[in-house]
Steps between C-alpha positions, in 0.01 A plus 500: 500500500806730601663433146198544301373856694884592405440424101191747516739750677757437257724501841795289304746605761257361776467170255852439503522541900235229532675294254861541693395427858326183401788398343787587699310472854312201397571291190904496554456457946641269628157368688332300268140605589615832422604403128195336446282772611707694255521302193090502551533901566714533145255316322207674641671829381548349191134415405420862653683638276380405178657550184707793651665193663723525259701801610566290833609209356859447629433639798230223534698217351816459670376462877252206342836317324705532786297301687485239254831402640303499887573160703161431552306334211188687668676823419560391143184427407350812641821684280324345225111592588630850523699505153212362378283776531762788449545365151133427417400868571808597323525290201671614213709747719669290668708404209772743524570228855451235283844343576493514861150325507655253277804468740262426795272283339756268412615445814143449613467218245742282664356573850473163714143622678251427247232773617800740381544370201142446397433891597799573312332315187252747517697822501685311210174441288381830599871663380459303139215638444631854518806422286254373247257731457741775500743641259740664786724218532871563512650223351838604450508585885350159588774286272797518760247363800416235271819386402607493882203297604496246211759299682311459823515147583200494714155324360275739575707817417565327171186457440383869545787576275357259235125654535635879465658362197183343344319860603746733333535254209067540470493876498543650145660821593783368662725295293735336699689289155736793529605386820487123444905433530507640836302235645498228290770306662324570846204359308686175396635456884133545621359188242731274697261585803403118716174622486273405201274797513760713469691372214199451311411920583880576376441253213209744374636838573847375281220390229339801500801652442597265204143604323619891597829419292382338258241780411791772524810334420623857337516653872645179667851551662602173330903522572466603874308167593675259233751381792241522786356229296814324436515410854149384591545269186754305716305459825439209648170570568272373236244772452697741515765334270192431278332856495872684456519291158208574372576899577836393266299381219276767498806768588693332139212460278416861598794706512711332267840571498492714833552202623854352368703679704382289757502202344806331652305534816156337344719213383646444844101506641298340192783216346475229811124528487530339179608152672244519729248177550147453501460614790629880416297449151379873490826667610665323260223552186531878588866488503480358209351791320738765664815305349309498194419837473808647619679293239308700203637785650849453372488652139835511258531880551600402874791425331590805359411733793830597589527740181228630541568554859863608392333754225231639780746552740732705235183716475364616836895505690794539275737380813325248620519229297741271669280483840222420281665224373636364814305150558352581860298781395305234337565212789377716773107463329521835372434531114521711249126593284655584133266564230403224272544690149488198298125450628470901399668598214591136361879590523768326659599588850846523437437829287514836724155574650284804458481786765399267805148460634351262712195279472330365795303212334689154526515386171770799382691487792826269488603363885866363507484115552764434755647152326782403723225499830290253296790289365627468879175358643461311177863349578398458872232282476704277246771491759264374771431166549214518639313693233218301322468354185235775398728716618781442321307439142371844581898670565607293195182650301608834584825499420442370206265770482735780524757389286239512213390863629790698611799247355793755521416607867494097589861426301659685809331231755574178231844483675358408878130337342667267287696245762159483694296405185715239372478348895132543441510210221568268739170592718294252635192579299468447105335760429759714704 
């Protein structure tokens, strides 16, 4: 009654005093009747306040999330009653404290008393519903949070990460695709959850994303999650192993050649799938495909690169052209996008380019194929015993591969493949 006869007064000043003693004297005391009667007193203002709630909103906030750290489960859940209502008169405004409500609620997701968590569910639902409907959010802002909390290894915590997911992913405004490779690994660790329900929640946010990507593969930041990929293709965990090959398929059939630099590390993930048994049938179908597909990426003008490389390089920095050419500025994974002018102008690359411009569609760009990092996993896997017979028709297949493609680039390996290949007459299997 006090706080509402102070709105028709317009008495902020007198607002704010009301505000700070039931916060300071009664939601932060250290008697814990005294910061229930105060959480209750904060809310109370809150609701009397109306929409001009609003203006009060930190103010109102931050006495209600401290105690969601309180001792006493009691406490908590009356923290959460309180929040409650603050936000429901509030709604869209309190966006702006979007991440600290976030912050809390997590923690409230993994609380052991299940009165606090189920009240928390509610403040939750009630919070989604606000995101959704509004067109406020601050996405950028929100990212960083995410990324932290993505790694959580608690059940429930993951799985409120999981459902924000699913909600941001559902609102049209906010397009969260831009912001995929930041928490796609934490994504992968979080499918390799014990719990069935929540694998199978991560399972459809990650396939919602796939649909996103598939839709829009012109905005997708291909190259940044090519090795985040790499790695989940060699977990042990089934599903995971399973979903992160399928992501390579798509990632080579849709980007193309974006994808060779990396493709000493695909070989590493995708060429012992291809000995797998029955029991591993769809890894190894879908690993299949990748070593397919990345095979048709190797064209004959991957072997005449380095000129054109050599003639770019004479273009944009006169001086530079020995670090160019130094072999670990292509070894490190970074490449080199040189225009394709046969594709263009139907000349040969060797001949001087025009006045330099680039094109962002994937077809005219050229990407450097790094051949030595291929030839040493290739010569790797023939090395190892262990590697299956699959396997090895597969390394055999691709070598023979890339001395039909790019034969002058593989003369300078014949010395140190040759002694291995003639040992590989002798393998067990005929067809070997």
């Amino acid at each position: 009654r006090l706080v509402r006869e102070f709105v028709a007064q317009n008495n902020t000043s007198q607002i704010k005093h009301v505000i700070q003693i039931l916060s300071q004297e009664f939601a932060l005391s250290q008697h814990p009747h005294s910061r229930k009667g105060g959480l209750i007193g904060l809310a109370a203002c809150s609701i009397a306040l109306g929409k001009d709630s609003g203006l009060y909103l930190k103010e109102l906030i931050e006495p209600v999330l401290t105690c969601f750290n309180d001792a006493d489960s009691r406490l908590r859940y009356y923290a959460c009653e309180a929040l409650y209502n603050i936000v429901k008169v509030a709604r869209g405004s309190v966006l702006p404290h979007f991440n600290v409500l976030f912050d809390g609620l997590s923690k409230l997701a993994a609380d052991p008393d299940p009165n606090v968590k189920s009240g928390s569910e509610l403040l939750d639902r009630l919070l989604k519903d606000i995101v959704t409907e509004s067109n406020q959010f601050d996405l950028v802002g929100f990212i960083p949070l995410l990324r932290e909390r993505i790694y959580s290894n608690n059940q429930y915590a993951r799985q409120f990460i999981i459902s924000w997911i699913l909600v941001l992913e559902s609102v049209p405004d906010i397009n969260l695709l831009d912001y995929l490779p930041e928490i796609l690994d934490g994504l992968f660790q979080i499918l390799g959850d014990n719990s069935k329900e929540i694998r199978k929640m991560c399972e459809v946010a990650l396939g919602e994303f796939l649909k996103e990507i598939k839709k829009n593969p012109s905005s997708v930041k291909f190259a940044e999650m090519a090795n985040i990929l790499v790695i989940h293709c060699q977990a042990a965990d089934d599903l995971i192993q399973l979903t992160a090959m399928c992501w390579m398929r798509e990632f080579i059939q849709l980007a193309g050649r974006v994808m060779l630099p990396y493709s000493s590390g695909i070989l590493t993930a995708v060429l012992p799938c291809l000995s797998y048994d029955d029991r591993k049938k769809n890894i190894k179908e879908v690993a299949n495909v990748c070593n397919q597909s990345l095979m048709k990426l190797v064209i004959p003008e991957d072997d005449e690169v380095d000129e054109a490389k050599h003639s770019l390089t004479l273009l944009t920095e006169p001086n530079s052209s020995e670090s160019l050419s130094k072999p670990e500025a292509a070894s490190s994974g970074e490449f080199l996008l040189i225009l394709s002018h046969e594709r263009q102008e139907g000349r040969s690359s060797r001949s001087l380019p025009q006045p330099l411009s680039f094109f962002c569609s994937s077809e005219r760009l050229q990407v450097t194929l790094n051949l030595d990092g291929i030839v040493q996993v290739l010569d790797c896997h023939l090395h190892d015993n262990s590697t299956g017979m699959m396997t090895r028709i597969a390394v055999l297949k691709w070598l023979y591969h890339l001395y039909i493609k790019t034969p002058r680039k593989m003369f300078r390996h014949t010395d140190s493949l040759f002694p291995i290949l003639l040992r590989t007459l002798s393998d067990e299997s005929d067809e070997v």
